[in-house]
KOLSE-321606 format. One record per residue (C-alpha): residue in one letter; x, z, y. Coordinates in steps of 0.001 Angstrom, whole numbers, padded with zeros to 6 digits, always signed. Each point is the difference from the previous one (the first is absolute). Example, Ala and Ser with C-alpha at 12.3 -4.5 7.8 and 13.67 -1.06 7.14 Angstrom:
A+012300+007800-004500;S+001370-000660+003440;
END
This chain:
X+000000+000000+000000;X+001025-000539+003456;X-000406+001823+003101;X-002518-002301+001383;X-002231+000221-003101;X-000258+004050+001193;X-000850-001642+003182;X-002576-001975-001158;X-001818+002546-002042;X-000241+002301+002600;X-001473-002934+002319;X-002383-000883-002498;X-001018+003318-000820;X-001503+000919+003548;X-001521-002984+000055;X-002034+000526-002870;X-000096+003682+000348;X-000708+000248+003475;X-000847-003229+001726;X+003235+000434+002011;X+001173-003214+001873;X+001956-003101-000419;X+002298+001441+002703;X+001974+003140-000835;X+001396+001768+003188;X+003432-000578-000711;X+002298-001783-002437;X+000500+001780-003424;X+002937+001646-001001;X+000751-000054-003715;X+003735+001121-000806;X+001456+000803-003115;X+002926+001581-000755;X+002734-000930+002948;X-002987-002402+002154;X-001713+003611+000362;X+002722+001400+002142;X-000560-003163+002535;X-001763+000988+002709;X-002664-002792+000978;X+000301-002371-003734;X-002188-002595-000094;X+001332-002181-002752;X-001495+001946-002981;X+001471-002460-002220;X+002084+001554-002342;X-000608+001302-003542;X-000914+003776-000554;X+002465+001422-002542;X-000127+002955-002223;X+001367+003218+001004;X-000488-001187+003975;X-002197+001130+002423;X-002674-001618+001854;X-001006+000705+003515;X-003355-001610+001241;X-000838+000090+003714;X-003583-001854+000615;X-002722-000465+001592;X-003927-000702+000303;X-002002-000316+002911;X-003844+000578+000087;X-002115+000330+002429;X+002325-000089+002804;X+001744+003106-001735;X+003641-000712-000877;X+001835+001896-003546;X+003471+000727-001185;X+000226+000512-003204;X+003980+000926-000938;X+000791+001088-003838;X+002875-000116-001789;X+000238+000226-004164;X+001772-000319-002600;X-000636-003954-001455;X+000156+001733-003914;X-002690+002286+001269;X+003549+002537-000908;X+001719+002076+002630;X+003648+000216-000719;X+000931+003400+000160;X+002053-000443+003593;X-003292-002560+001153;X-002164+003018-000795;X+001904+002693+001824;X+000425-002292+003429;X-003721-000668-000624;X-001253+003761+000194;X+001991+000941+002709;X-002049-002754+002343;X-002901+001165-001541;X+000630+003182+000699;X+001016-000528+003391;X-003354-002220+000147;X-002541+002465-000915;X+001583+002716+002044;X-000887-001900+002582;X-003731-000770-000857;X-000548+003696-000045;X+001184+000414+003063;X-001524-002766+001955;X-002344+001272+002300;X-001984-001061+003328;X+002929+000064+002556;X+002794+000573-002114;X+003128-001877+001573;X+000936-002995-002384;X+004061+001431+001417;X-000785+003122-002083;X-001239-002026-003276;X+003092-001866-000138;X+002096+003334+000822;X-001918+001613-003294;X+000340-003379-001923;X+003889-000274+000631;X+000588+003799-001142;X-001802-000772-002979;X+002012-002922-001108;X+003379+001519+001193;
END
């Protein structure tokens, strides 16, 4: 499979799913392995291969509302033991900052709790 297929399926998916549009708010990003450290890929054209990671950064838009919808995983559906542990610690630093999100909460002091969290 190639990156664009995981394109694709997610495309086709809210389309069915959700009547989303023809249009997605931005162009997809669909990296594995060393294309998911470029910032802003577009080519999506190269194979996934076991033991890599893919990220996915994409979009739908519907009525006039705009997503983002970033994952990253493991293509084998198998965190390697180092994948795993980098993966928790952004989760981690992820959901402490749901909890603590709050009407007027300073986005300065998310990133602040985020950062201690991963370091």
């Amino acid at each position: 499979m190639r990156e664009l297929q995981l394109e694709s399926f997610f495309n086709f998916h809210g389309q069915q799913e959700y009547f989303t549009g023809r249009v997605a708010p931005y162009i997809s990003i669909c990296g594995c392995g060393p294309t998911a450290a470029t910032l802003h890929y577009q080519d999506n054209d190269k194979t996934l291969i076991d033991g890599q990671m893919m990220l996915t950064d994409q979009g739908h838009s519907l009525h006039h509302y705009c997503s983002d919808v970033t994952i990253s995983f493991p293509v084998n559906g198998k965190f390697t033991e180092k994948q795993a542990e980098i993966y928790n610690i952004v989760y981690n630093a992820s959901q402490a900052v749901m909890h603590k999100l709050a009407p007027g909460i300073d986005w300065v002091d998310m990133h602040l709790l985020a950062e201690r969290i991963i370091l």
